[in-house]
C-alpha angles and dihedrals in degrees: 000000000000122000128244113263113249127267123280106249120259090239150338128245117215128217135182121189116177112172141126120298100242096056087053093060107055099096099192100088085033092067129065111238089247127069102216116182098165124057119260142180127298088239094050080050088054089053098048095050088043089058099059111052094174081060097053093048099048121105090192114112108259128244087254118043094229097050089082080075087072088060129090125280092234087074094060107108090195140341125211126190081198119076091211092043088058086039096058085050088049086057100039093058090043086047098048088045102047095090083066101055121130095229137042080231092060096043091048114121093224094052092047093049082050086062105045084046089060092043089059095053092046097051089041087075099030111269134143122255128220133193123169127164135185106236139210118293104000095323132132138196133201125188103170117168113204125200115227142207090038127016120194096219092047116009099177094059102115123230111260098212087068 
């Protein structure tokens, strides 16, 4: 007997960091105090992202794509109930940035229709997307779209736009 597959979430948050590499990668600020390998409750969520406020000021992508959910909502770009609508953001931000790309591979049409593709398919059933380039000079640029309510990677992660 196989189990249903879980629920499409109600909606994506969208989220656009552009900055320079090295701060990237600083993971200090990118990280919640707290390891958790099991799922607990929204309120324990609450508690770990409450005890690290470097974390909850960064803008930097965290370490785990739906930890951007622990931030605060000021932070969301943009939030669709619809999978192609945050597909079509998702697109939109690769697209505007594109000129900036490190390499002429990255930058290539073919490759990039080979990643909205996959971002389709992803949202479709309800996955996350992730995007992140090297840019010219020492920049670096994130669009990451997270599905909410609920999140397969981490379900209890409450909404932070409740």
């Amino acid at each position: 007997m196989t189990a249903p597959p879980p629920p499409m979430p109600a909606h994506w948050h969208c989220y656009r960091w552009t900055g320079e590499r090295r701060t990237y990668d600083d993971e200090s600020a990118r990280r919640p105090p707290h390891l958790v390998v099991q799922d607990i409750s929204p309120q324990e969520w609450r508690q770990i992202a409450a005890a690290s406020p470097a974390f909850m000021a960064s803008e930097v992508p965290p370490l785990e794509v739906p930890h951007w959910l622990l931030r605060p909502a000021r932070m969301i770009k943009a939030t669709f109930e619809a999978p192609d609508k945050a597909s079509a953001w998702y697109r939109d931000q690769v697209s505007d940035l594109s000129p900036s790309f490190l390499t002429d591979h990255d930058k290539d049409s073919t490759r990039q229709s080979e990643w909205f593709a996959a971002a389709d398919d992803r949202l479709s059933w309800g996955g996350d997307v992730v995007g992140g380039w090297y840019l010219r000079g020492t920049g670096f640029a994130s669009v990451q779209v997270v599905a909410c309510t609920a999140n397969r990677i981490r379900p209890a992660i409450p909404c932070p736009m409740r």
